[in-house]
C-alpha positions as CSV (number, residue, x, y, z in Angstrom):
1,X,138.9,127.2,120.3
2,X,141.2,130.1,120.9
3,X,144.5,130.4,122.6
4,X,144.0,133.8,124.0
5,X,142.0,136.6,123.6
6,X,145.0,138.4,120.5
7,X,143.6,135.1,118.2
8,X,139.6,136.0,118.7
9,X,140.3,139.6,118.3
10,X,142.5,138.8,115.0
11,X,139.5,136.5,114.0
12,X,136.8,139.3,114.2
13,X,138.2,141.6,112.5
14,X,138.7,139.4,110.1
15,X,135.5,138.4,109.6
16,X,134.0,141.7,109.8
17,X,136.3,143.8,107.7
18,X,136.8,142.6,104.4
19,X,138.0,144.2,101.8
20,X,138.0,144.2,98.0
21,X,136.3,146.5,95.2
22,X,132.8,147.8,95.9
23,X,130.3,145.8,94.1
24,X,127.4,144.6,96.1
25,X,124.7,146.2,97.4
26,X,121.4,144.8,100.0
27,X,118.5,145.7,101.6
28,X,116.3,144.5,104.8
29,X,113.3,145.9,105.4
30,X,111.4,145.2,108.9
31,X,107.8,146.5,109.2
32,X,105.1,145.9,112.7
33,X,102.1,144.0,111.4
34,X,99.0,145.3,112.3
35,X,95.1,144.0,112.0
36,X,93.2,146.1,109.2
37,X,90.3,146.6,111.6
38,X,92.2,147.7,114.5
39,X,95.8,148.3,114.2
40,X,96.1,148.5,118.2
41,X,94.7,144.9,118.8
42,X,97.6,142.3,119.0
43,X,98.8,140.3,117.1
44,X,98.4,136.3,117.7
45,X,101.6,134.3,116.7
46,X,99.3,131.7,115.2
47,X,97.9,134.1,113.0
48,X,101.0,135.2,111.5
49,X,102.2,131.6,111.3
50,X,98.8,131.2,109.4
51,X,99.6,133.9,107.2
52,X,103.4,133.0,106.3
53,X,102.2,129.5,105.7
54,X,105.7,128.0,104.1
55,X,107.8,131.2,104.6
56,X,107.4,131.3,108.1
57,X,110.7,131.3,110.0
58,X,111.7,128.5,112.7
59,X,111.3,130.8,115.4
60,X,107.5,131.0,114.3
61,X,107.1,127.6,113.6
62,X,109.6,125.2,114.7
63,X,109.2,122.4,111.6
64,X,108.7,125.1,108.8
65,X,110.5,124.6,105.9
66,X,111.2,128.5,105.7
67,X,110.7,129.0,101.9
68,X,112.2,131.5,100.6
69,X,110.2,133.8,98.7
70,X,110.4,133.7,94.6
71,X,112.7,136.0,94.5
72,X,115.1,134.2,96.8
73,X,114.6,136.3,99.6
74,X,114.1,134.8,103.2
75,X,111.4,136.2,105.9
76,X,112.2,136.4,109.2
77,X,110.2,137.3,112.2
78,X,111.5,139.6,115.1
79,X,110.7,139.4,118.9
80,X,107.1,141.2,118.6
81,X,105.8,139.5,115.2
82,X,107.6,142.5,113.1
83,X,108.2,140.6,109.6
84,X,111.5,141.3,107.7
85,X,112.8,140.4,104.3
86,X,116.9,140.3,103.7
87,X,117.3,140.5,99.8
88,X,120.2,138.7,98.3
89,X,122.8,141.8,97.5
90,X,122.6,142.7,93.7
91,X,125.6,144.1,91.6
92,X,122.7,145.8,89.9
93,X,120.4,148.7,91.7
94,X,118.3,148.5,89.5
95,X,118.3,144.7,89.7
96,X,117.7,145.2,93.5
97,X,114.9,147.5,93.4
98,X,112.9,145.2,91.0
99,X,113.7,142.5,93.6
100,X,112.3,144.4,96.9
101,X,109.8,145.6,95.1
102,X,108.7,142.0,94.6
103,X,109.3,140.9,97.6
104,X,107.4,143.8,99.2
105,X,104.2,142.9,97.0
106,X,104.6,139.2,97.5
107,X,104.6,139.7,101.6
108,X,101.6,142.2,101.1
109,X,99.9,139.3,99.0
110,X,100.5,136.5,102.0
111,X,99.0,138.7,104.4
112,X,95.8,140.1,102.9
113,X,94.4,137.1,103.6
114,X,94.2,137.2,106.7
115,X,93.2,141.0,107.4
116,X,96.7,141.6,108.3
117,X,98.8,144.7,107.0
118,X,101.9,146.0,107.4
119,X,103.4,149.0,109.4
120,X,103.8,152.5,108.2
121,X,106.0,153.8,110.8
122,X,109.6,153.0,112.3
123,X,108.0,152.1,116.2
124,X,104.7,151.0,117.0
125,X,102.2,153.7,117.7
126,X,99.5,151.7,118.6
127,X,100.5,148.9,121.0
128,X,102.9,148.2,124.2
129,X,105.7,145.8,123.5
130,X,105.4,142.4,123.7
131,X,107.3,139.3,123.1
132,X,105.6,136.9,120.4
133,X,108.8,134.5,119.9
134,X,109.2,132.3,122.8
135,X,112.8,131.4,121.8
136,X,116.3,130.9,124.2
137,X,117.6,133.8,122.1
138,X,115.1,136.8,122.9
139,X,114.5,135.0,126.3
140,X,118.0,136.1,127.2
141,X,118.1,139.5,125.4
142,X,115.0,140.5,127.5
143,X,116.7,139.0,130.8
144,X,120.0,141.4,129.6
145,X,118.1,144.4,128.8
146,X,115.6,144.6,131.6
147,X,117.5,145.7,134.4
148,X,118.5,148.8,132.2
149,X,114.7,150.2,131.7
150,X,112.0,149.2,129.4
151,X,114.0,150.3,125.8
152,X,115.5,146.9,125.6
153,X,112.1,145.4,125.4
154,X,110.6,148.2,123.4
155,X,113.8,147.9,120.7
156,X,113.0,144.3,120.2
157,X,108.7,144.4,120.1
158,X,108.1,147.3,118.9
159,X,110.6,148.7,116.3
160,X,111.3,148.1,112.7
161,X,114.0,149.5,110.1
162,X,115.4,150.0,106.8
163,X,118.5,148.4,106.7
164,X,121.5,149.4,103.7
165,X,124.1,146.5,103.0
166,X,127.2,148.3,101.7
167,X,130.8,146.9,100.9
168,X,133.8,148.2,102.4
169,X,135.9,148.4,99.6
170,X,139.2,148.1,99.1
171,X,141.4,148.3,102.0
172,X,143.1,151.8,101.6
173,X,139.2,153.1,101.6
174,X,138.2,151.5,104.2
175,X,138.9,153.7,107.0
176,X,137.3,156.9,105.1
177,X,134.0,154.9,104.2
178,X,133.7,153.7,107.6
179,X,133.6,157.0,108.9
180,X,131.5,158.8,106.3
181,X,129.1,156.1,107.1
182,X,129.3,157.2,110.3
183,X,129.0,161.0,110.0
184,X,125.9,160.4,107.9
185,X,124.4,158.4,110.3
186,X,122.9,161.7,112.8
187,X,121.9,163.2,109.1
188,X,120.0,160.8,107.6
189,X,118.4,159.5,111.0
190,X,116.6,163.0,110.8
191,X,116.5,163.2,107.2
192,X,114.7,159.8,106.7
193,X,112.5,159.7,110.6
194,X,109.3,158.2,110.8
195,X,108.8,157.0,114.4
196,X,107.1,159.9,116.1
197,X,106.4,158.2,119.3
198,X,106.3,154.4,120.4
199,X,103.4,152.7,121.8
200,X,102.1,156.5,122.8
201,X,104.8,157.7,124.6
202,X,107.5,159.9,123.1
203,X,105.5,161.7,120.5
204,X,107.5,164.5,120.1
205,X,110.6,162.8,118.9
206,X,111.3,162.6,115.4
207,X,112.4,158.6,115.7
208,X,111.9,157.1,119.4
209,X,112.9,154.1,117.2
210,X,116.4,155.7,117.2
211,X,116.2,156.5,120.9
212,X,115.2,152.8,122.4
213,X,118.2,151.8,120.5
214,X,120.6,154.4,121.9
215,X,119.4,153.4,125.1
216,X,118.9,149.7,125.3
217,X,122.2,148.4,126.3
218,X,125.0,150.8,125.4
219,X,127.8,148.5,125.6
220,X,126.3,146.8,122.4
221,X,123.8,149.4,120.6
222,X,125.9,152.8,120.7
223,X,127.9,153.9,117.6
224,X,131.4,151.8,117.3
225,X,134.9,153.5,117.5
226,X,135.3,156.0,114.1
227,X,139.4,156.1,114.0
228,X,142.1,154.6,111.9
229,X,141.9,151.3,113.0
230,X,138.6,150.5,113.2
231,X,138.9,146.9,112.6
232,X,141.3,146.2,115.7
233,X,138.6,148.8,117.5
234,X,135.6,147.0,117.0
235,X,137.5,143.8,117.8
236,X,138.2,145.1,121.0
237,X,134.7,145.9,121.5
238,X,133.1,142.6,121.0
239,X,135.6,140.8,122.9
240,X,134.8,143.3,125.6
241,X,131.0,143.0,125.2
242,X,128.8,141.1,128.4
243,X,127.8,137.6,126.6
244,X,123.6,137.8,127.0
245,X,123.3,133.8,126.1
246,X,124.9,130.5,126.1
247,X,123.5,128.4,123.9
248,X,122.8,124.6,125.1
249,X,120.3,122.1,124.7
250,X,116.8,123.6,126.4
251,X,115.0,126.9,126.8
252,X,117.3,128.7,129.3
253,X,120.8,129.8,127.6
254,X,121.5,132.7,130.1
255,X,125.3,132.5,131.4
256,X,125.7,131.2,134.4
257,X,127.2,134.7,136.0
258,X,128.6,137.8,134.6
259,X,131.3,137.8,132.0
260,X,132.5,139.2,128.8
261,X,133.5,137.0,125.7
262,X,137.0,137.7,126.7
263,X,136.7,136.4,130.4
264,X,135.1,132.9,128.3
265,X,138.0,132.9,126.4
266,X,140.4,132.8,129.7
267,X,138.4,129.6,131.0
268,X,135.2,131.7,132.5
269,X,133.0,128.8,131.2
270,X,133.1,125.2,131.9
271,X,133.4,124.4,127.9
272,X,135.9,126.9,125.8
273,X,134.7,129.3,123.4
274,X,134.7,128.4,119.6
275,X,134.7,130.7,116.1
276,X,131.0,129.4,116.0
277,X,130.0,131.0,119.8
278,X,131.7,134.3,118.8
279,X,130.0,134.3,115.5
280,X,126.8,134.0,117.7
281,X,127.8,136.8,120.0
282,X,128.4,139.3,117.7
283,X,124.6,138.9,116.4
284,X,124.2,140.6,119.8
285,X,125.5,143.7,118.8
286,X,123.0,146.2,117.5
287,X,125.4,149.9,116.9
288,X,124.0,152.1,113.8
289,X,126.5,151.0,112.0
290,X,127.4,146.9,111.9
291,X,130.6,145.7,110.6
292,X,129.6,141.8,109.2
293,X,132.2,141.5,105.8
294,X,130.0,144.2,104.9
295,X,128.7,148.0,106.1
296,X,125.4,147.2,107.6
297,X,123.3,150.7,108.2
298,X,121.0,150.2,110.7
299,X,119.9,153.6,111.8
300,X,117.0,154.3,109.4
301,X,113.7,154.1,110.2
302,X,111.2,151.9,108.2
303,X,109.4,154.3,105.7
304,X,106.0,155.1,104.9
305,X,104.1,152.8,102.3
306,X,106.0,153.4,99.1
307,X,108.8,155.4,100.5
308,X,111.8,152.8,100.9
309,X,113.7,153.5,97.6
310,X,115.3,157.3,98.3
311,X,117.3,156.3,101.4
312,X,118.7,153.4,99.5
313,X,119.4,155.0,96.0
314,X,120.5,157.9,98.0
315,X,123.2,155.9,99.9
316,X,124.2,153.7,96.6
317,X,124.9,157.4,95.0
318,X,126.8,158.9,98.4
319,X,129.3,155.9,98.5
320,X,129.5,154.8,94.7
321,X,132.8,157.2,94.6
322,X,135.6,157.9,96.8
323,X,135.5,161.5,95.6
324,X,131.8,161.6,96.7
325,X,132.7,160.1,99.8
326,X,135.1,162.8,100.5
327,X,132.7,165.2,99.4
328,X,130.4,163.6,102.0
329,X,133.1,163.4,105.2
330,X,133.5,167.4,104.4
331,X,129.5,168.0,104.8
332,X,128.3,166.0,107.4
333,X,131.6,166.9,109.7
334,X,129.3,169.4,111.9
335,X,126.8,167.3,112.4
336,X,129.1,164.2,112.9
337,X,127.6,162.4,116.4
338,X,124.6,164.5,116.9
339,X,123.0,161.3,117.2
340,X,120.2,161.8,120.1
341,X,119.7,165.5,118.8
342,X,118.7,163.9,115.4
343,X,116.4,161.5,117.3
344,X,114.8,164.4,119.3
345,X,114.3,167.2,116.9
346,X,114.9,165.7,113.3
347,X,115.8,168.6,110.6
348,X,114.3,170.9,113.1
349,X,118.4,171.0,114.6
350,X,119.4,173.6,112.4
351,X,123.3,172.3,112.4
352,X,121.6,168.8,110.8
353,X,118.9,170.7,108.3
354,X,121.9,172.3,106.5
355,X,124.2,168.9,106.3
356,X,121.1,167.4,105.4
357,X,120.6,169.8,102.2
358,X,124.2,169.4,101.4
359,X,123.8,165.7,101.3
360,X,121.1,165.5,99.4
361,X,122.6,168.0,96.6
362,X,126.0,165.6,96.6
363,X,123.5,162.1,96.2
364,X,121.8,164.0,93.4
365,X,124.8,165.1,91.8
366,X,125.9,161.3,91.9
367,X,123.0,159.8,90.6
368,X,123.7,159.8,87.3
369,X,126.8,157.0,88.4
370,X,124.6,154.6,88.7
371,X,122.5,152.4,86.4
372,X,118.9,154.0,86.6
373,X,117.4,155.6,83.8
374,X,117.0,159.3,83.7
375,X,113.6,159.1,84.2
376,X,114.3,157.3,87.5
377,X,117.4,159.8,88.6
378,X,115.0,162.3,88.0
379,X,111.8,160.3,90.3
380,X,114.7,159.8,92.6
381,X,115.5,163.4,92.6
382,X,112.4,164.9,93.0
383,X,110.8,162.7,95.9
384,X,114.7,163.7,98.0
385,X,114.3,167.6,97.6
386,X,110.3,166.8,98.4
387,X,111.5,165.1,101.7
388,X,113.8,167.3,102.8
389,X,111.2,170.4,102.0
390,X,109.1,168.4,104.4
391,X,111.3,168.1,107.3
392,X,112.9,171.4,107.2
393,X,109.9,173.4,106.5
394,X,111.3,175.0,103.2
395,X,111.7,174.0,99.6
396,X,114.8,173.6,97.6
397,X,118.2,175.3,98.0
């Protein structure tokens, strides 16, 4: 319980801004699954359940024992049968790109099988959303999101993303990371887009991905607060935040009228709100950016096939100093918040394409602080200034 709405805020940002010396880093991955045959038919939960066999999540199979795969990593399933693996953070990144790339080929391996493949694009091209997981949770997030227009639904069924785990750091830091994490966001949105239309609608935007999010709900899935608190900001935020579900024993955890976590911590429900309901509401916040203990980057798209490991190397490199970091805040600080103009237009917004260049000369410049080989810095390298030539038209500069 709480005594007043000072103690949750105090207890969120304590849980979501930690601080210490930057170690750890992580990676999710979320990919659409898609017949071989016909990648617009859909796709049958039992299938998939079929498919996972012992990996599959509760929320597929209710008495699955969820193995983890050998690596350690857990699957998931998300609303519309899009699969996701969450590896364990490594110290190492070259420890954690041997383990992805495991658990990437492992996943491929369970769904063969079956004639099943995964995704190559951050949205669904091929089919309208559609809500596999008949679970309380996504029961009430579609309830929440529907009166706002069909993104809600379309976020949850049809989209998939590349997901970078970062640490703070240490507490002096912490501000400056935040907000380079921030200002990077617009760049590497465009920089790294691969969701040219959804279902097909939106065709001509470089991530519709990124633009269902923006506008699903934006008291939860707009960018937080960038300032010099942003701790006590985002605290504010989540207690401020409509609670979408209540959970209780049945299928129906919708709230019984409209109120914020704060108006549940003043007595708005008839039970009072514990650590362990506010834990559970902020896994109802979906900004770019997620404070959890940790940086959570949520706003890149899925990649094509064989395409995951710039973005991440490229962020390990881009936040692996603070002199980097500064490097970065002073690059990206034109092209800070262009957030739906980096949906729309990609590297065609000419104010992004030159941050973008910038960014990618500053993450190959700090490759060389982390623990790949040459021959990797220079794979790494190569495949950046090949993707940015791509977007922007042009080759290196």
């Amino acid at each position: 319980m709480f005594r007043d709405r000072a103690e949750a805020e105090a207890y969120v940002a304590s849980v979501c801004f930690k601080h210490g010396p930057p170690r750890l880093l992580g990676v999710e991955l979320e990919w659409t699954v898609h017949h071989v045959e016909d990648p617009s038919r859909p796709l049958d939960a039992r299938t998939l359940a079929s498919a996972l066999g012992k990996h599959a999540p509760p929320t597929l199979v209710p008495d699955s024992p969820q193995r983890p795969l050998p690596s350690g990593t857990p699957l998931t399933v998300e609303p519309g049968g899009q699969v996701e693996i969450s590896t364990p953070p490594r110290e190492s990144l070259t420890e954690l790109i041997k383990t992805v790339a495991a658990d990437i080929d492992h996943l491929r391996g369970l769904l063969e099988p079956a004639r099943l493949r995964l995704g190559q694009h951050g949205a669904d091209p091929f089919r309208p959303p559609r809500r596999m997981l008949q679970v309380p949770r996504y029961a009430a997030m579609e309830h929440a999101f529907a009166p706002l227009g069909p993104e809600g639904i379309t976020m949850m069924c049809s989209t998939a993303g590349l997901q970078v785990c970062l640490d703070f750091g240490l507490a002096h830091d912490l501000p400056k990371r935040w907000a380079a994490v921030h200002a990077l966001g617009p760049v590497l949105n465009a920089l790294f887009a691969n969701s040219p239309g959804v279902n097909g609608r939106r065709t001509d935007w470089a991530s519709a991905r990124m633009r269902s999010l923006y506008a699903t709900d934006p008291v939860r899935t707009r960018p937080a607060a960038v300032c010099a608190d942003p701790a006590a900001a985002w605290a504010r935020r989540v207690l401020d935040a409509p609670v979408i579900a209540v959970r209780r024993p049945g299928s129906n955890w919708l709230p019984p009228h409209r109120l914020t976590f704060a108006d549940w911590v003043a007595g708005g429900l008839d039970r009072p709100a514990t650590s362990d309901d506010l834990d559970y509401h902020m896994t109802l916040q979906f900004p770019p950016v997620r404070p959890r203990g940790y940086v959570e980057v949520r706003y890149l798209d899925t990649p094509p096939h064989g395409r995951w490991l710039p973005p991440v190397v490229l962020m390990a490199a881009l936040f692996g100093r603070p002199d980097t970091v500064d490097a970065v805040l002073a690059a990206t600080e034109t092209a800070a918040n262009r957030w739906l103009s980096a949906a729309r237009y990609g590297l065609d917004d000419p104010v992004l394409a030159r941050a973008a260049r910038d960014v990618v000369e500053l993450g190959c410049a700090a490759l060389p602080d982390t623990d790949l080989s040459v021959g990797q810095i220079d794979a790494i390298s190569e495949e950046l200034h090949r993707t940015l030539a791509e977007k922007t038209g042009g080759g290196r500069s």
